[in-house]
C-alpha positions in Angstrom: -38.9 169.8 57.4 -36.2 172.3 59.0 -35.4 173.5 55.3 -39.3 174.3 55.1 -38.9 175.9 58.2 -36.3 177.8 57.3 -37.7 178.7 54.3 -41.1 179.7 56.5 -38.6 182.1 58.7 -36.7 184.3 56.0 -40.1 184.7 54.5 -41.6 185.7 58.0 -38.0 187.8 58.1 -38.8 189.5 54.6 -42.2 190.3 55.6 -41.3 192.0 58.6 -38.5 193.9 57.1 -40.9 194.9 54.5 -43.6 195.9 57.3 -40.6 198.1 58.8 -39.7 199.6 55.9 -43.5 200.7 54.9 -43.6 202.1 58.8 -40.4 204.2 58.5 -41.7 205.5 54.9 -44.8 206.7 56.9 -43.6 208.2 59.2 -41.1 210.1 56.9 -44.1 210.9 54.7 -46.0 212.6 58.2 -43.0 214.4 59.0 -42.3 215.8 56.1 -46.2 216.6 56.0 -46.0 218.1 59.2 -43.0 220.6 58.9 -44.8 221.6 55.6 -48.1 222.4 57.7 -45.5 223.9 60.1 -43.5 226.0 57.1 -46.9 227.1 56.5 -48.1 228.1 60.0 -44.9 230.0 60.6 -45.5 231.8 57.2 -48.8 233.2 57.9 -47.7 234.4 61.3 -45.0 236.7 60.0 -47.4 237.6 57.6 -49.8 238.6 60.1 -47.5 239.7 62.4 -46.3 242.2 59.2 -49.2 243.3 58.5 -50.3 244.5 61.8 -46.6 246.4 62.1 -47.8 247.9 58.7 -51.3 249.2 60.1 -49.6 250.7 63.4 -46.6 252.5 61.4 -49.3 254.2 58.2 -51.5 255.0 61.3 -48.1 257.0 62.9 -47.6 258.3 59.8 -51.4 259.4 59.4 -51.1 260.9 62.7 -47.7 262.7 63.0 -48.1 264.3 59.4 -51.4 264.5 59.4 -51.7 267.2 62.4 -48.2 268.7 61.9 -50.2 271.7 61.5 -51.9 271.8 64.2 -49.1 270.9 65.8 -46.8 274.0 65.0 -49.5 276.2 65.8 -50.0 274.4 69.1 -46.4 274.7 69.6 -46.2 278.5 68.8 -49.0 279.3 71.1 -46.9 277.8 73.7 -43.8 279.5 73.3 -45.6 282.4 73.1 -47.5 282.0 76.7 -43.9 280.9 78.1 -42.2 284.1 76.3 -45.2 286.4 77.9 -44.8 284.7 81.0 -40.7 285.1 81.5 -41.3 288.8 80.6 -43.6 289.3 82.9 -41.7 287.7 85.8 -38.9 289.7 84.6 -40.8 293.2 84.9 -41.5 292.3 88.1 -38.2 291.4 89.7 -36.4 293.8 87.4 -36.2 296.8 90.1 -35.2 294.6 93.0 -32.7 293.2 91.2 -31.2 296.6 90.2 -31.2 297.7 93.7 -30.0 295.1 95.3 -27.1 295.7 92.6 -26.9 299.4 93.7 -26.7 299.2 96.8 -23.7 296.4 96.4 -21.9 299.1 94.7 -22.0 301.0 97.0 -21.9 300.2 100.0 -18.0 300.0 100.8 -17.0 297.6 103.5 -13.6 298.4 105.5 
């Protein structure tokens, strides 16, 4: 009787062993599943992520040399407004600024 029991227990033993085995296969079989599906994720995102980097540098592209025309000529008409502008202020401070001068000259302090 304790030899059948015996014989009863390693085969209870096996079968567990067996069952443990099949659960640790699983769950090596979902994880490798699961970093796959993660692998994957992970790849669309920096594709995604790419892309949209992509569409905001062809749109600074499209914009900078797109309107570098109009942006010389912007610029031009700028300089030329500030150029008009210094001369202006110039002709106007001009004879102070030589008299001032003048009478520096000569005055003579003892």
């Amino acid at each position: 009787m304790d030899s059948f029991r015996g014989q009863g227990g390693i085969q209870m033993l096996l079968t567990a062993e067996q069952e443990a085995q099949r659960l640790v296969t699983d769950a090596r079989n979902l994880k490798m599943a699961r970093l796959k599906q993660a692998k994957d994720e992970a790849e669309r995102d920096v594709a995604l992520y790419r892309s949209n980097l992509e569409q905001e540098f062809q749109k600074k592209i499209h914009e900078t040399s797109g309107s570098s025309g109009s942006t010389v000529k912007r610029l031009e008409e700028e300089t030329e407004v500030k150029i008009k502008n210094l001369n202006d202020s110039t002709s106007r401070v001009s004879p102070d600024v030589v008299n001032t001068l003048i009478k520096y000259v000569v005055t003579v302090k003892y």
